[in-house]
C-alpha atoms as a printed R data frame, in Angstrom:
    type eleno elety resid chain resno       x       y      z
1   ATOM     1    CA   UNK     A     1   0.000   0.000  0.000
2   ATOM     2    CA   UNK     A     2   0.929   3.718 -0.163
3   ATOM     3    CA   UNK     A     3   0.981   6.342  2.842
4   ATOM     4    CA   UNK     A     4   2.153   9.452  3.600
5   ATOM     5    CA   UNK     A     5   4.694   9.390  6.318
6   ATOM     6    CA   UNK     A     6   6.011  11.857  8.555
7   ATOM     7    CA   UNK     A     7   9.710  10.866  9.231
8   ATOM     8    CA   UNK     A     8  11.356  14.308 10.845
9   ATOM     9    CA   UNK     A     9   9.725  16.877 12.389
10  ATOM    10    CA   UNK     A    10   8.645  19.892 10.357
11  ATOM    11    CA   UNK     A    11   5.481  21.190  8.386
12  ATOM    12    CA   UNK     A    12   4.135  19.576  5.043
13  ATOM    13    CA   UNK     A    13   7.089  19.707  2.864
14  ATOM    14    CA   UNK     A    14   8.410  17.096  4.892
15  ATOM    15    CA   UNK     A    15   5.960  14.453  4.506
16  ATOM    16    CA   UNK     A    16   7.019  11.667  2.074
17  ATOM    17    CA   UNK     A    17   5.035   8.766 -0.081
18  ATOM    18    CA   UNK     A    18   6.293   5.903  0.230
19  ATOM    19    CA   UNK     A    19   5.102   1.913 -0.514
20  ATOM    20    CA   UNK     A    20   5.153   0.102  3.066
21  ATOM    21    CA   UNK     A    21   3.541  -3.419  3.511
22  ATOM    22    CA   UNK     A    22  -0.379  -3.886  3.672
23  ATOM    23    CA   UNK     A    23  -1.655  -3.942  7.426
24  ATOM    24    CA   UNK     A    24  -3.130  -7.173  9.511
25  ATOM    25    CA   UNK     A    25  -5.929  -5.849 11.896
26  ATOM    26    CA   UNK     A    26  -5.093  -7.229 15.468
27  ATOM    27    CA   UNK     A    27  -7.606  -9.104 17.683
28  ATOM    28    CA   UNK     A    28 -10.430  -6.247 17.914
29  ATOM    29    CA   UNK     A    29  -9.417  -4.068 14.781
30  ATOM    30    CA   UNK     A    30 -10.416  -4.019 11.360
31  ATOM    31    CA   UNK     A    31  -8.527  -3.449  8.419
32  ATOM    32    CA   UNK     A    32 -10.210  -0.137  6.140
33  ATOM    33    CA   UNK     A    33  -9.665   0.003  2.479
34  ATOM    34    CA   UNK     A    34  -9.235   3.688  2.655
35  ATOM    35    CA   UNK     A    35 -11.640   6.019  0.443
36  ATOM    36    CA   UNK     A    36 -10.838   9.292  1.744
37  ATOM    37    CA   UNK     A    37  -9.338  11.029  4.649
38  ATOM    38    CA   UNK     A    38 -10.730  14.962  6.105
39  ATOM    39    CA   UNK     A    39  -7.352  17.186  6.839
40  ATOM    40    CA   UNK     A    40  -7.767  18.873 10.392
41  ATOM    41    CA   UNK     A    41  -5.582  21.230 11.980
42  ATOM    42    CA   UNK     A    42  -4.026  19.173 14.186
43  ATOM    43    CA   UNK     A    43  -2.478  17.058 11.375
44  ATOM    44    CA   UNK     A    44  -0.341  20.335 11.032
45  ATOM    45    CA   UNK     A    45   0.243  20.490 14.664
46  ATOM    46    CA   UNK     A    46   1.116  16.709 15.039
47  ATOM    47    CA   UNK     A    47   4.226  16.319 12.285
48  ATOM    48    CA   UNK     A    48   5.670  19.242 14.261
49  ATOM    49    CA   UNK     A    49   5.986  17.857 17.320
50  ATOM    50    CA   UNK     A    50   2.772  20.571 18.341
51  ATOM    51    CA   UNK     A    51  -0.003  18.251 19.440
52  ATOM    52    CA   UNK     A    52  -1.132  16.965 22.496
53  ATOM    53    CA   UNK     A    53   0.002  13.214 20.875
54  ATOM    54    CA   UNK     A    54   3.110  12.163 19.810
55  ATOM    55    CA   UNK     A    55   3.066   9.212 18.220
56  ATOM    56    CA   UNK     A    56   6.421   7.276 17.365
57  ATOM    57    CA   UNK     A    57   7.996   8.304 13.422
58  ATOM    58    CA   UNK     A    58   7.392   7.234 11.477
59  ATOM    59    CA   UNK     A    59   3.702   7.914 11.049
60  ATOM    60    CA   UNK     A    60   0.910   8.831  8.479
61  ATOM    61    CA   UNK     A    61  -1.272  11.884  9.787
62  ATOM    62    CA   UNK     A    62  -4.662  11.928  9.258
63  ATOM    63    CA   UNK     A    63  -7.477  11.711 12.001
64  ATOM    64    CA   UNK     A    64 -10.542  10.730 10.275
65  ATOM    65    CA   UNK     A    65 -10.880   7.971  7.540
66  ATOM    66    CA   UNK     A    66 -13.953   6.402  5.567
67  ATOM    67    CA   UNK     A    67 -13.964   3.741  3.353
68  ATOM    68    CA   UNK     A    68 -14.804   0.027  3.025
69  ATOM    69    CA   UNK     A    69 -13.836  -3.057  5.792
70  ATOM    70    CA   UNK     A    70 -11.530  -4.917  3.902
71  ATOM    71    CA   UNK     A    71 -11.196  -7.963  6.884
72  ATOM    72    CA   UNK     A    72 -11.774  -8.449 10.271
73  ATOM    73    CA   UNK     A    73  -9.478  -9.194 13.297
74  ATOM    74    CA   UNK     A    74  -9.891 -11.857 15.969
75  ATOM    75    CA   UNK     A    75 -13.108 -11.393 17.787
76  ATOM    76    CA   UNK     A    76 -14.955  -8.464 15.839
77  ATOM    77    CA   UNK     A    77 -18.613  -9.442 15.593
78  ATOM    78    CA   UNK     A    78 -19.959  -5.695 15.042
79  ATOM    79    CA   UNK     A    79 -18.821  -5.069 11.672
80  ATOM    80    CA   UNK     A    80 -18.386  -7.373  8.229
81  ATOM    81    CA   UNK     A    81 -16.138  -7.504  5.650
82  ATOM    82    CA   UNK     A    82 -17.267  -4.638  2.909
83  ATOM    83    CA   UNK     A    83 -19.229  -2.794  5.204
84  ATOM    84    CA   UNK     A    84 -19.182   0.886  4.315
85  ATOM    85    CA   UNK     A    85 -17.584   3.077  7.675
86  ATOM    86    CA   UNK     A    86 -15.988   6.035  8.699
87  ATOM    87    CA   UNK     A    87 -13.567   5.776 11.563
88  ATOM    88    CA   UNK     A    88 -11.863   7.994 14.116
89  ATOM    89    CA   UNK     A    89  -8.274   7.737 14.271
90  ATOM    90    CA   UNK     A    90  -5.984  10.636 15.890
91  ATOM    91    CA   UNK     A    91  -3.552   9.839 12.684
92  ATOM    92    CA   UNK     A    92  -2.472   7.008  9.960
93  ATOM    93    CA   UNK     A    93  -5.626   7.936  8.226
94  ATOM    94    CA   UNK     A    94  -3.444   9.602  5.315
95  ATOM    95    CA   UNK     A    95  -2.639   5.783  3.356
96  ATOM    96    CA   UNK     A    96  -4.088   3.211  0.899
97  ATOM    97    CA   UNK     A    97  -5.215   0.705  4.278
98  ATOM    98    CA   UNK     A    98  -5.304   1.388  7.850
99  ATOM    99    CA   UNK     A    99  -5.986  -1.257 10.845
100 ATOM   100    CA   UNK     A   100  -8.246   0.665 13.514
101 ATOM   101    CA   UNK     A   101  -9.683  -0.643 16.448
102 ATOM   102    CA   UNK     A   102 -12.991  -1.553 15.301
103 ATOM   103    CA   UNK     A   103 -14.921   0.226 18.510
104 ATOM   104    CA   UNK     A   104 -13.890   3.340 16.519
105 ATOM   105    CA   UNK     A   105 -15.879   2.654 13.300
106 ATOM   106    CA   UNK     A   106 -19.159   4.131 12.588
107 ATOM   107    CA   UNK     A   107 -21.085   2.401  9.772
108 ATOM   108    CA   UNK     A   108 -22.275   4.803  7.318
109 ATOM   109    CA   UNK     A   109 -25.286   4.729  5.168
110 ATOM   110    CA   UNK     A   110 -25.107   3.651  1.376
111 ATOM   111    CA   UNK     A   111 -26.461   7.527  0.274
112 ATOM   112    CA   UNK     A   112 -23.586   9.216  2.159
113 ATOM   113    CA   UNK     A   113 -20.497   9.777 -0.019
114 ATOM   114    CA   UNK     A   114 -17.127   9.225  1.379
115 ATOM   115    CA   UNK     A   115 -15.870  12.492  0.907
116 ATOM   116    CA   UNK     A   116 -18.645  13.515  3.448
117 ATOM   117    CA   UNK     A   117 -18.566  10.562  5.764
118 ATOM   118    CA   UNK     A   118 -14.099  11.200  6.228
119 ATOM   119    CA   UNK     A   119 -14.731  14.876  7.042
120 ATOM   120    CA   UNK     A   120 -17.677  13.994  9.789
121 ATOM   121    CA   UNK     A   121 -16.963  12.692 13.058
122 ATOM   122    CA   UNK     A   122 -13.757  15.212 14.074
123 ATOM   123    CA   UNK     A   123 -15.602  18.627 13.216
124 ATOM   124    CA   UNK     A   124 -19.001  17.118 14.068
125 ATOM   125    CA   UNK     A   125 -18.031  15.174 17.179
126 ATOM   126    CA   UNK     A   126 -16.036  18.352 18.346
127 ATOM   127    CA   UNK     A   127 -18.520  20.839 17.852
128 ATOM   128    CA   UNK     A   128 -21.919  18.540 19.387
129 ATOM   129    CA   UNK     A   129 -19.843  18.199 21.986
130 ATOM   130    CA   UNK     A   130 -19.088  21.689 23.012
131 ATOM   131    CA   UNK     A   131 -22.133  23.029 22.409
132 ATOM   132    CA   UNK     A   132 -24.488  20.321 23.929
133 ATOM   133    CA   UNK     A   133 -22.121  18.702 26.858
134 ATOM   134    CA   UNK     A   134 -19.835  21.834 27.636
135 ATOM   135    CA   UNK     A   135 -21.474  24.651 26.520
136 ATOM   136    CA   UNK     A   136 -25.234  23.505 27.374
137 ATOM   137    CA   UNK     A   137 -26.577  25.678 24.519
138 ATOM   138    CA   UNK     A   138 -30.977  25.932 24.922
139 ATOM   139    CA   UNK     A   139 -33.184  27.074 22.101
140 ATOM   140    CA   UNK     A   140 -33.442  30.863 21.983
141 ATOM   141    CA   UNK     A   141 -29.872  31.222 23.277
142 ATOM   142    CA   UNK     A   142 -27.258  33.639 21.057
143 ATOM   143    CA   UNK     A   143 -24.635  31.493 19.869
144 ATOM   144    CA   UNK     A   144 -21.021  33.293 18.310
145 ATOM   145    CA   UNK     A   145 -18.733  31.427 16.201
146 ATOM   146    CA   UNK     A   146 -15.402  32.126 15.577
147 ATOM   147    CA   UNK     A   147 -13.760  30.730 12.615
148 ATOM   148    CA   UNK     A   148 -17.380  30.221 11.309
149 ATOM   149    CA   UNK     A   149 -16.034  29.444  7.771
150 ATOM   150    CA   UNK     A   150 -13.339  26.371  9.067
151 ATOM   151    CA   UNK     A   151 -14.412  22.833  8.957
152 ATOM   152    CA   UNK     A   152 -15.640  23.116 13.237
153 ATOM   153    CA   UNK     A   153 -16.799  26.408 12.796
154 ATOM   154    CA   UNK     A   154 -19.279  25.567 10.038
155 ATOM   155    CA   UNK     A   155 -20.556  22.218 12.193
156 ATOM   156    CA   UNK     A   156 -20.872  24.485 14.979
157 ATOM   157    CA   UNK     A   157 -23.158  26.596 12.909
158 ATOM   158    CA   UNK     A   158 -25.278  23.796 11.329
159 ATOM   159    CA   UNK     A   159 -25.411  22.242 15.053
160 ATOM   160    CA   UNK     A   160 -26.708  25.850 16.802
161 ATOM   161    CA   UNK     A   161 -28.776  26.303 14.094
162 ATOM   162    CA   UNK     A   162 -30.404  22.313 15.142
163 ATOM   163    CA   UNK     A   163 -30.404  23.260 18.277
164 ATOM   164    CA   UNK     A   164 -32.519  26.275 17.801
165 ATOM   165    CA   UNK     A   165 -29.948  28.736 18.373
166 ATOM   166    CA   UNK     A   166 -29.638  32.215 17.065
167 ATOM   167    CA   UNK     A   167 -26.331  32.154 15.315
168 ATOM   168    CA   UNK     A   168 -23.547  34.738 14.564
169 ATOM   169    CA   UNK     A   169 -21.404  33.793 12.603
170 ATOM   170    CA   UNK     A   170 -17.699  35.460 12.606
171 ATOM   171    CA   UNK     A   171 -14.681  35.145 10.328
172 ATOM   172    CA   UNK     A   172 -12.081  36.913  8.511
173 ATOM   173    CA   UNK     A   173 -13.446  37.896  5.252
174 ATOM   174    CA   UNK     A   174 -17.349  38.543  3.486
175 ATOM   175    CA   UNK     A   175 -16.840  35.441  1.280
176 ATOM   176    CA   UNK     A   176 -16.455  33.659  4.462
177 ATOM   177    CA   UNK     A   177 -19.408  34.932  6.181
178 ATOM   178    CA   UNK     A   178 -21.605  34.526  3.328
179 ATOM   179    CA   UNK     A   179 -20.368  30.644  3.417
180 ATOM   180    CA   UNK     A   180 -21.610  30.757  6.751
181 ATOM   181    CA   UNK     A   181 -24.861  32.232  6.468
182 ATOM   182    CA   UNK     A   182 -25.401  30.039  3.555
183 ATOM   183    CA   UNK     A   183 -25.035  27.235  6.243
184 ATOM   184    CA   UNK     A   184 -27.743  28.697  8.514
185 ATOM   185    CA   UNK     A   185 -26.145  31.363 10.430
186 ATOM   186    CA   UNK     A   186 -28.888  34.118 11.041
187 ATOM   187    CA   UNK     A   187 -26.335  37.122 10.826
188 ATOM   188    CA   UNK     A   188 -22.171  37.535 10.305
189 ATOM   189    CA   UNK     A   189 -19.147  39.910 11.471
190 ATOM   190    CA   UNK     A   190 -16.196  39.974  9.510
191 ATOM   191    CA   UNK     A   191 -12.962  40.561 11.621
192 ATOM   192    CA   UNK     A   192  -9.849  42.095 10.837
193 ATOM   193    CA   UNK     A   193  -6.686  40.096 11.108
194 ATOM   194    CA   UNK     A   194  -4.846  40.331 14.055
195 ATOM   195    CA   UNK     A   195  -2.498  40.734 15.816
196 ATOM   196    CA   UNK     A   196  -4.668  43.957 17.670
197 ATOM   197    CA   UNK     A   197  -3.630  46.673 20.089
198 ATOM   198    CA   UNK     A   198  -5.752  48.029 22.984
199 ATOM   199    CA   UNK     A   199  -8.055  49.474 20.637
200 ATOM   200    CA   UNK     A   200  -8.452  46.800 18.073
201 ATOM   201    CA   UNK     A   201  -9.396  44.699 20.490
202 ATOM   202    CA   UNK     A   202 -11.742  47.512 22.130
203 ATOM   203    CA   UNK     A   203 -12.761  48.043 18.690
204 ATOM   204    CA   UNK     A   204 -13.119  44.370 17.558
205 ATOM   205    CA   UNK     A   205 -15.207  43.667 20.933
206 ATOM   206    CA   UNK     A   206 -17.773  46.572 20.373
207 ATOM   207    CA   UNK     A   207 -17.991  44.799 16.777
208 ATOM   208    CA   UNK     A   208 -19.267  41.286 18.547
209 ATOM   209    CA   UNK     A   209 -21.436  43.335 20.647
210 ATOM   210    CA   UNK     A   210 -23.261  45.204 18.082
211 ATOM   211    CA   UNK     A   211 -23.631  41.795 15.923
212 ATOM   212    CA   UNK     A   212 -24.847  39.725 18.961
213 ATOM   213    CA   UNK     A   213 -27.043  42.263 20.476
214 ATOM   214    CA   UNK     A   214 -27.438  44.621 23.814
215 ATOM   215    CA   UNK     A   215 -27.497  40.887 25.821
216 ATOM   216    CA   UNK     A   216 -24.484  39.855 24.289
217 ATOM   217    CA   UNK     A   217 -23.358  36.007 23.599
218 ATOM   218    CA   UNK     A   218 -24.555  33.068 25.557
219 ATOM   219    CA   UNK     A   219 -21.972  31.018 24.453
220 ATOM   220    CA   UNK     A   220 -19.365  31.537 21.849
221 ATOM   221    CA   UNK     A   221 -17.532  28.904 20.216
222 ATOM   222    CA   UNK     A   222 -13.508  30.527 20.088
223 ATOM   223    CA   UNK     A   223 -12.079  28.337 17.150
224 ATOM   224    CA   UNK     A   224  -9.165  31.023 16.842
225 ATOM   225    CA   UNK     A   225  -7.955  32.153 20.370
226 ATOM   226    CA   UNK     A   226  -5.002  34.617 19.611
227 ATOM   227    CA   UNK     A   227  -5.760  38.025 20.349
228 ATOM   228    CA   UNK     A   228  -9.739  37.440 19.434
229 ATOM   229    CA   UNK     A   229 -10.635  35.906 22.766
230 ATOM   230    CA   UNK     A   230  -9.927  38.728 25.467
231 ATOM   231    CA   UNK     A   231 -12.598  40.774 22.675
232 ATOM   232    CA   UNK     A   232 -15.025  37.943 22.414
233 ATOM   233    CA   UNK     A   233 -15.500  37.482 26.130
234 ATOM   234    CA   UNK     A   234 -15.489  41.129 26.471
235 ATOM   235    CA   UNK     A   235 -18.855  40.933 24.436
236 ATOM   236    CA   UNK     A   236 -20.005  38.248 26.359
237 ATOM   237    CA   UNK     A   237 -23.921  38.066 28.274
238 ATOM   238    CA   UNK     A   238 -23.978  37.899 31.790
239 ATOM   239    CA   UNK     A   239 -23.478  34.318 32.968
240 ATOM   240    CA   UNK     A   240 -22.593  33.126 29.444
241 ATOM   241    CA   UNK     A   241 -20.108  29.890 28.588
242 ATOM   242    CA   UNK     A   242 -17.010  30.807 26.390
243 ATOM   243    CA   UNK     A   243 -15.868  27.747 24.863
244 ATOM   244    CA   UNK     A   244 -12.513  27.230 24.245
245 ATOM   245    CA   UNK     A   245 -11.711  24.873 20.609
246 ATOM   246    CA   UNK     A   246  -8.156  25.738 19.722
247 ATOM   247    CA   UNK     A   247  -5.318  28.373 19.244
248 ATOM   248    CA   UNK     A   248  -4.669  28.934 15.259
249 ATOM   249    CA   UNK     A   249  -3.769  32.478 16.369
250 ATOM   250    CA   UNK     A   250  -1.930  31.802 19.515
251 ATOM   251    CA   UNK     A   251  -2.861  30.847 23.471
252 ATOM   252    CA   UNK     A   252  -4.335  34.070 24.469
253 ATOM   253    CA   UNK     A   253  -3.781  35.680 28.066
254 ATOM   254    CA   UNK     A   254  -7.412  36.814 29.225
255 ATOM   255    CA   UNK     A   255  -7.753  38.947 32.285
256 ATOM   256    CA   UNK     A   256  -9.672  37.129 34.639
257 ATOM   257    CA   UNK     A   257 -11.342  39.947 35.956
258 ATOM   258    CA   UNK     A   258 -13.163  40.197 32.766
259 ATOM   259    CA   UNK     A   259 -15.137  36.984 34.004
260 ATOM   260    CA   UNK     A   260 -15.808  38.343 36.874
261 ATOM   261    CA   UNK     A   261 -17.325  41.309 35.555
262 ATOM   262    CA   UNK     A   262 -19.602  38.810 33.288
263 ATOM   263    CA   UNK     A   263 -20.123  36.532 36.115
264 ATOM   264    CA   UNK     A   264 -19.151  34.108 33.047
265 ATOM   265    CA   UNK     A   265 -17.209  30.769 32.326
266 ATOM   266    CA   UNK     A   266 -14.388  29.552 30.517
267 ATOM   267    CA   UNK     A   267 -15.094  26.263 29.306
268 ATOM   268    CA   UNK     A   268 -12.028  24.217 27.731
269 ATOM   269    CA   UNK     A   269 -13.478  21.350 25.048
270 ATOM   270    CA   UNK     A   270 -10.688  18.062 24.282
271 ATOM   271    CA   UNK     A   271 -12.997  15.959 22.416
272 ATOM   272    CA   UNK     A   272 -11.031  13.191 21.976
273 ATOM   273    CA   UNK     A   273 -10.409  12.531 25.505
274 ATOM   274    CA   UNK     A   274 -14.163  13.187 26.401
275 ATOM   275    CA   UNK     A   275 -14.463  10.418 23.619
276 ATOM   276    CA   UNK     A   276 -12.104   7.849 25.732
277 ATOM   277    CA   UNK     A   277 -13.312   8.592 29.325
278 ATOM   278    CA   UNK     A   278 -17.031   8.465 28.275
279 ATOM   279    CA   UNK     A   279 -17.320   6.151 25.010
280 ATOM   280    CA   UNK     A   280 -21.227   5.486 26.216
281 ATOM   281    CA   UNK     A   281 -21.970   9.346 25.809
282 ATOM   282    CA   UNK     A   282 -19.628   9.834 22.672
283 ATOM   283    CA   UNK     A   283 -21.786   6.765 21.041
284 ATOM   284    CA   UNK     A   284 -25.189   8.491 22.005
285 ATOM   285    CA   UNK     A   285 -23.512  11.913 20.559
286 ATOM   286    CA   UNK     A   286 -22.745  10.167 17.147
287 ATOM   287    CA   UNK     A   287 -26.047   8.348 16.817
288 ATOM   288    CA   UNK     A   288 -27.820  11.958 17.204
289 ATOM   289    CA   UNK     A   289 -25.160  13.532 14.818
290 ATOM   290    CA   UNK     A   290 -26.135  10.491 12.008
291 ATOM   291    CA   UNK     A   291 -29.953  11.131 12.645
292 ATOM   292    CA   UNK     A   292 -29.394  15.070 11.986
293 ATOM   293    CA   UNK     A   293 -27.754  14.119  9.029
294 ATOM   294    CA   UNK     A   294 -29.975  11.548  7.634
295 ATOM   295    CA   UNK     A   295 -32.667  14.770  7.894
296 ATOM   296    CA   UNK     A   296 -30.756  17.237  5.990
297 ATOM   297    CA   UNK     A   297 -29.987  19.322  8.767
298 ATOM   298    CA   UNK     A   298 -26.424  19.019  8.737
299 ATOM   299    CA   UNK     A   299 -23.664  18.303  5.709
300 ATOM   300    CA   UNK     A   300 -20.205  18.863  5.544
301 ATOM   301    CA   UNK     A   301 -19.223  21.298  3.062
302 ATOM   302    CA   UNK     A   302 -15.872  19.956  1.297
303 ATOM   303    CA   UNK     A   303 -14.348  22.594 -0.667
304 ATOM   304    CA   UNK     A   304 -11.605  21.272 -1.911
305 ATOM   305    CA   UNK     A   305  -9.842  17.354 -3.111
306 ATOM   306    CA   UNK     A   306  -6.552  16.561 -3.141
307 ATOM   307    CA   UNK     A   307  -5.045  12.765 -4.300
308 ATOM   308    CA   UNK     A   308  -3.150  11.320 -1.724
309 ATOM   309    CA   UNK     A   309   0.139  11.692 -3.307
310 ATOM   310    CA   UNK     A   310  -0.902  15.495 -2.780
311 ATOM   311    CA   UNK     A   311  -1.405  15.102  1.096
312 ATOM   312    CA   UNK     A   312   1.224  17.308  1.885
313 ATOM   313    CA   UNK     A   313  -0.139  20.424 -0.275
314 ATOM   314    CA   UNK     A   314  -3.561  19.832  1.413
315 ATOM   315    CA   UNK     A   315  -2.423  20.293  4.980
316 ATOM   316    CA   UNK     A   316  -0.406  23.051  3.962
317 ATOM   317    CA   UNK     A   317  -3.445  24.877  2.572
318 ATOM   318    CA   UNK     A   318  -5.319  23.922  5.551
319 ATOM   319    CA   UNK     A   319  -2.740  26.221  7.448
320 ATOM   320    CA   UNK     A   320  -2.917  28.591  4.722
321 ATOM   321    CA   UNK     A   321  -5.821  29.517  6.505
322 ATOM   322    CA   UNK     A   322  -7.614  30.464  3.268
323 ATOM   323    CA   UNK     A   323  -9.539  26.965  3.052
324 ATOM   324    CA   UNK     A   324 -13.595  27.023  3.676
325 ATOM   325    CA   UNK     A   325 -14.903  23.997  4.922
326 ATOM   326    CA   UNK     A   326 -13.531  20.700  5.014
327 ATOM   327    CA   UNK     A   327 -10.796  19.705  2.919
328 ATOM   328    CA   UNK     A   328 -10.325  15.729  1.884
329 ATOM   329    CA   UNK     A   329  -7.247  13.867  1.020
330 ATOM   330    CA   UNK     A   330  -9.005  10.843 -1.550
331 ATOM   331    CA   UNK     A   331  -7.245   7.721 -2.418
332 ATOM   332    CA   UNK     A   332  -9.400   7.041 -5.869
């Protein structure tokens, strides 16, 4: 088979195809025939050394996979050999095969295409469970989104929109926000790129308050962090649940006072450990997700392909930062 390794540490030039012998799924894994794999951030962060896993070189990012169950390991009964299924995987997603455990395979229904079903369960998974289990978002409740145009900060859109939410949707550009409002988001706020002094971030907050209204946010998804946080949770409603997703723009330094002052929380959101400690919940969380899907009510927007033996170029336009929606690393 073919895969994409990571051999040295360093961004996407580094990454290497290479032919390595086909996979045998241990006792409890299945072996995919890969379709397609969704590019995430952290498949930047983790061939730098940058993510909260380090797994030993060398390695094949990619985090999410779908494709078809090519055999079965000693003892799986759940799944069957050419069973269409898109799996979780915090990295080899980016080859020809991959053996997974098979407790992290969803099967996935004939009508869903495989572009779709490899950029679903990280964004999706992420962003149900900030908003419902950490962020407790009701119907009625205003709902900001940073990042709205990135493969989360859409799902969080879709999601608040489900939920009932009234959504405001934030990025860096009108092309952007107009994705996002496309998605469901009831208004938008395009930001300008920081870094910002004391008064762009004075004047950036004011922004989010005028967008979200005299009550402010009650929760806000930060997607960014960076110098956009301290002015989101300046614009936050009293009591309201800031949600922290990840740093693109830097860890930002927030005054704590300024919660105080809001009587507000900080709420930090690591899916994929929430997904080990509490596999029950994140199996209830993905059987809601597939029903929402199966009734149109979310879809993830994949803007752009790329063959494997273009992974590399894919994550680096995923750090680009000018990619909208989901983009897919396919293997046919």
């Amino acid at each position: 088979m073919k895969a994409v390794l990571s051999k040295v540490v360093g961004g996407p030039e580094t990454l290497v195809l290479e032919d390595l012998p086909d996979p045998v799924p241990a006792p409890g894994q299945v072996l995919i025939d890969v379709k397609a794999c969704g590019v995430n951030y952290p498949d930047l962060l983790i061939i730098q050394d940058m993510y909260q896993f380090k797994p030993n070189r060398p390695f094949a990012p990619g985090g999410e996979v779908s494709g078809v169950v090519a055999a079965l390991g000693e003892g799986v009964t759940s799944l069957s050999v050419g069973q269409r299924v898109l799996a979780s995987t915090g990295w080899g997603g980016m080859a020809d095969k991959l053996a997974v455990e098979a407790a992290r395979c969803t099967p996935i229904p004939d009508a869903m295409p495989f572009d779709e079903a490899s950029a679903f369960i990280l964004t999706y998974g992420t962003s149900y469970y900030a908003l419902k289990d950490r962020g407790f978002l009701k119907p009625g409740q205003t709902l900001l989104v940073l990042g709205a145009a990135g493969g989360v900060g859409l799902a969080a859109v879709e999601l608040g929109k489900a939920m009932g939410a009234r959504v405001i949707a934030a990025a860096s550009s009108q092309e952007k926000v107009d994705l996002a409002i496309s998605r469901g988001a009831d208004a938008g706020v395009v930001y300008a790129r920081g870094p910002f002094d004391k008064d762009g971030q004075k004047a950036l907050a004011d922004q989010l308050k005028a967008a979200c209204g005299p009550n402010g946010w009650d929760v806000a998804y930060d997607a960014v962090g960076g110098d956009y946080s301290e002015a989101t949770i300046r614009a936050a409603g009293w009591g309201g649940r800031m949600l922290v997703i990840g740093f693109p723009s830097g860890i930002p330094k927030i005054p704590l006072n300024l919660t105080l002052l809001k009587s507000c929380d900080i709420v930090g959101v690591f899916w994929g450990a929430a997904v080990a400690r509490d596999p029950a919940g994140h199996a209830a969380n993905v059987r809601e997700l597939m029903d929402l899907y199966a009734a149109g009510k979310i879809r993830p927007y994949v803007s752009e392909r790329f063959p494997l033996e273009k992974a590399g170029d894919a994550i680096a336009h995923l750090a680009s930062r000018k990619a909208m929606g989901k983009v897919v690393v396919t293997t046919e």
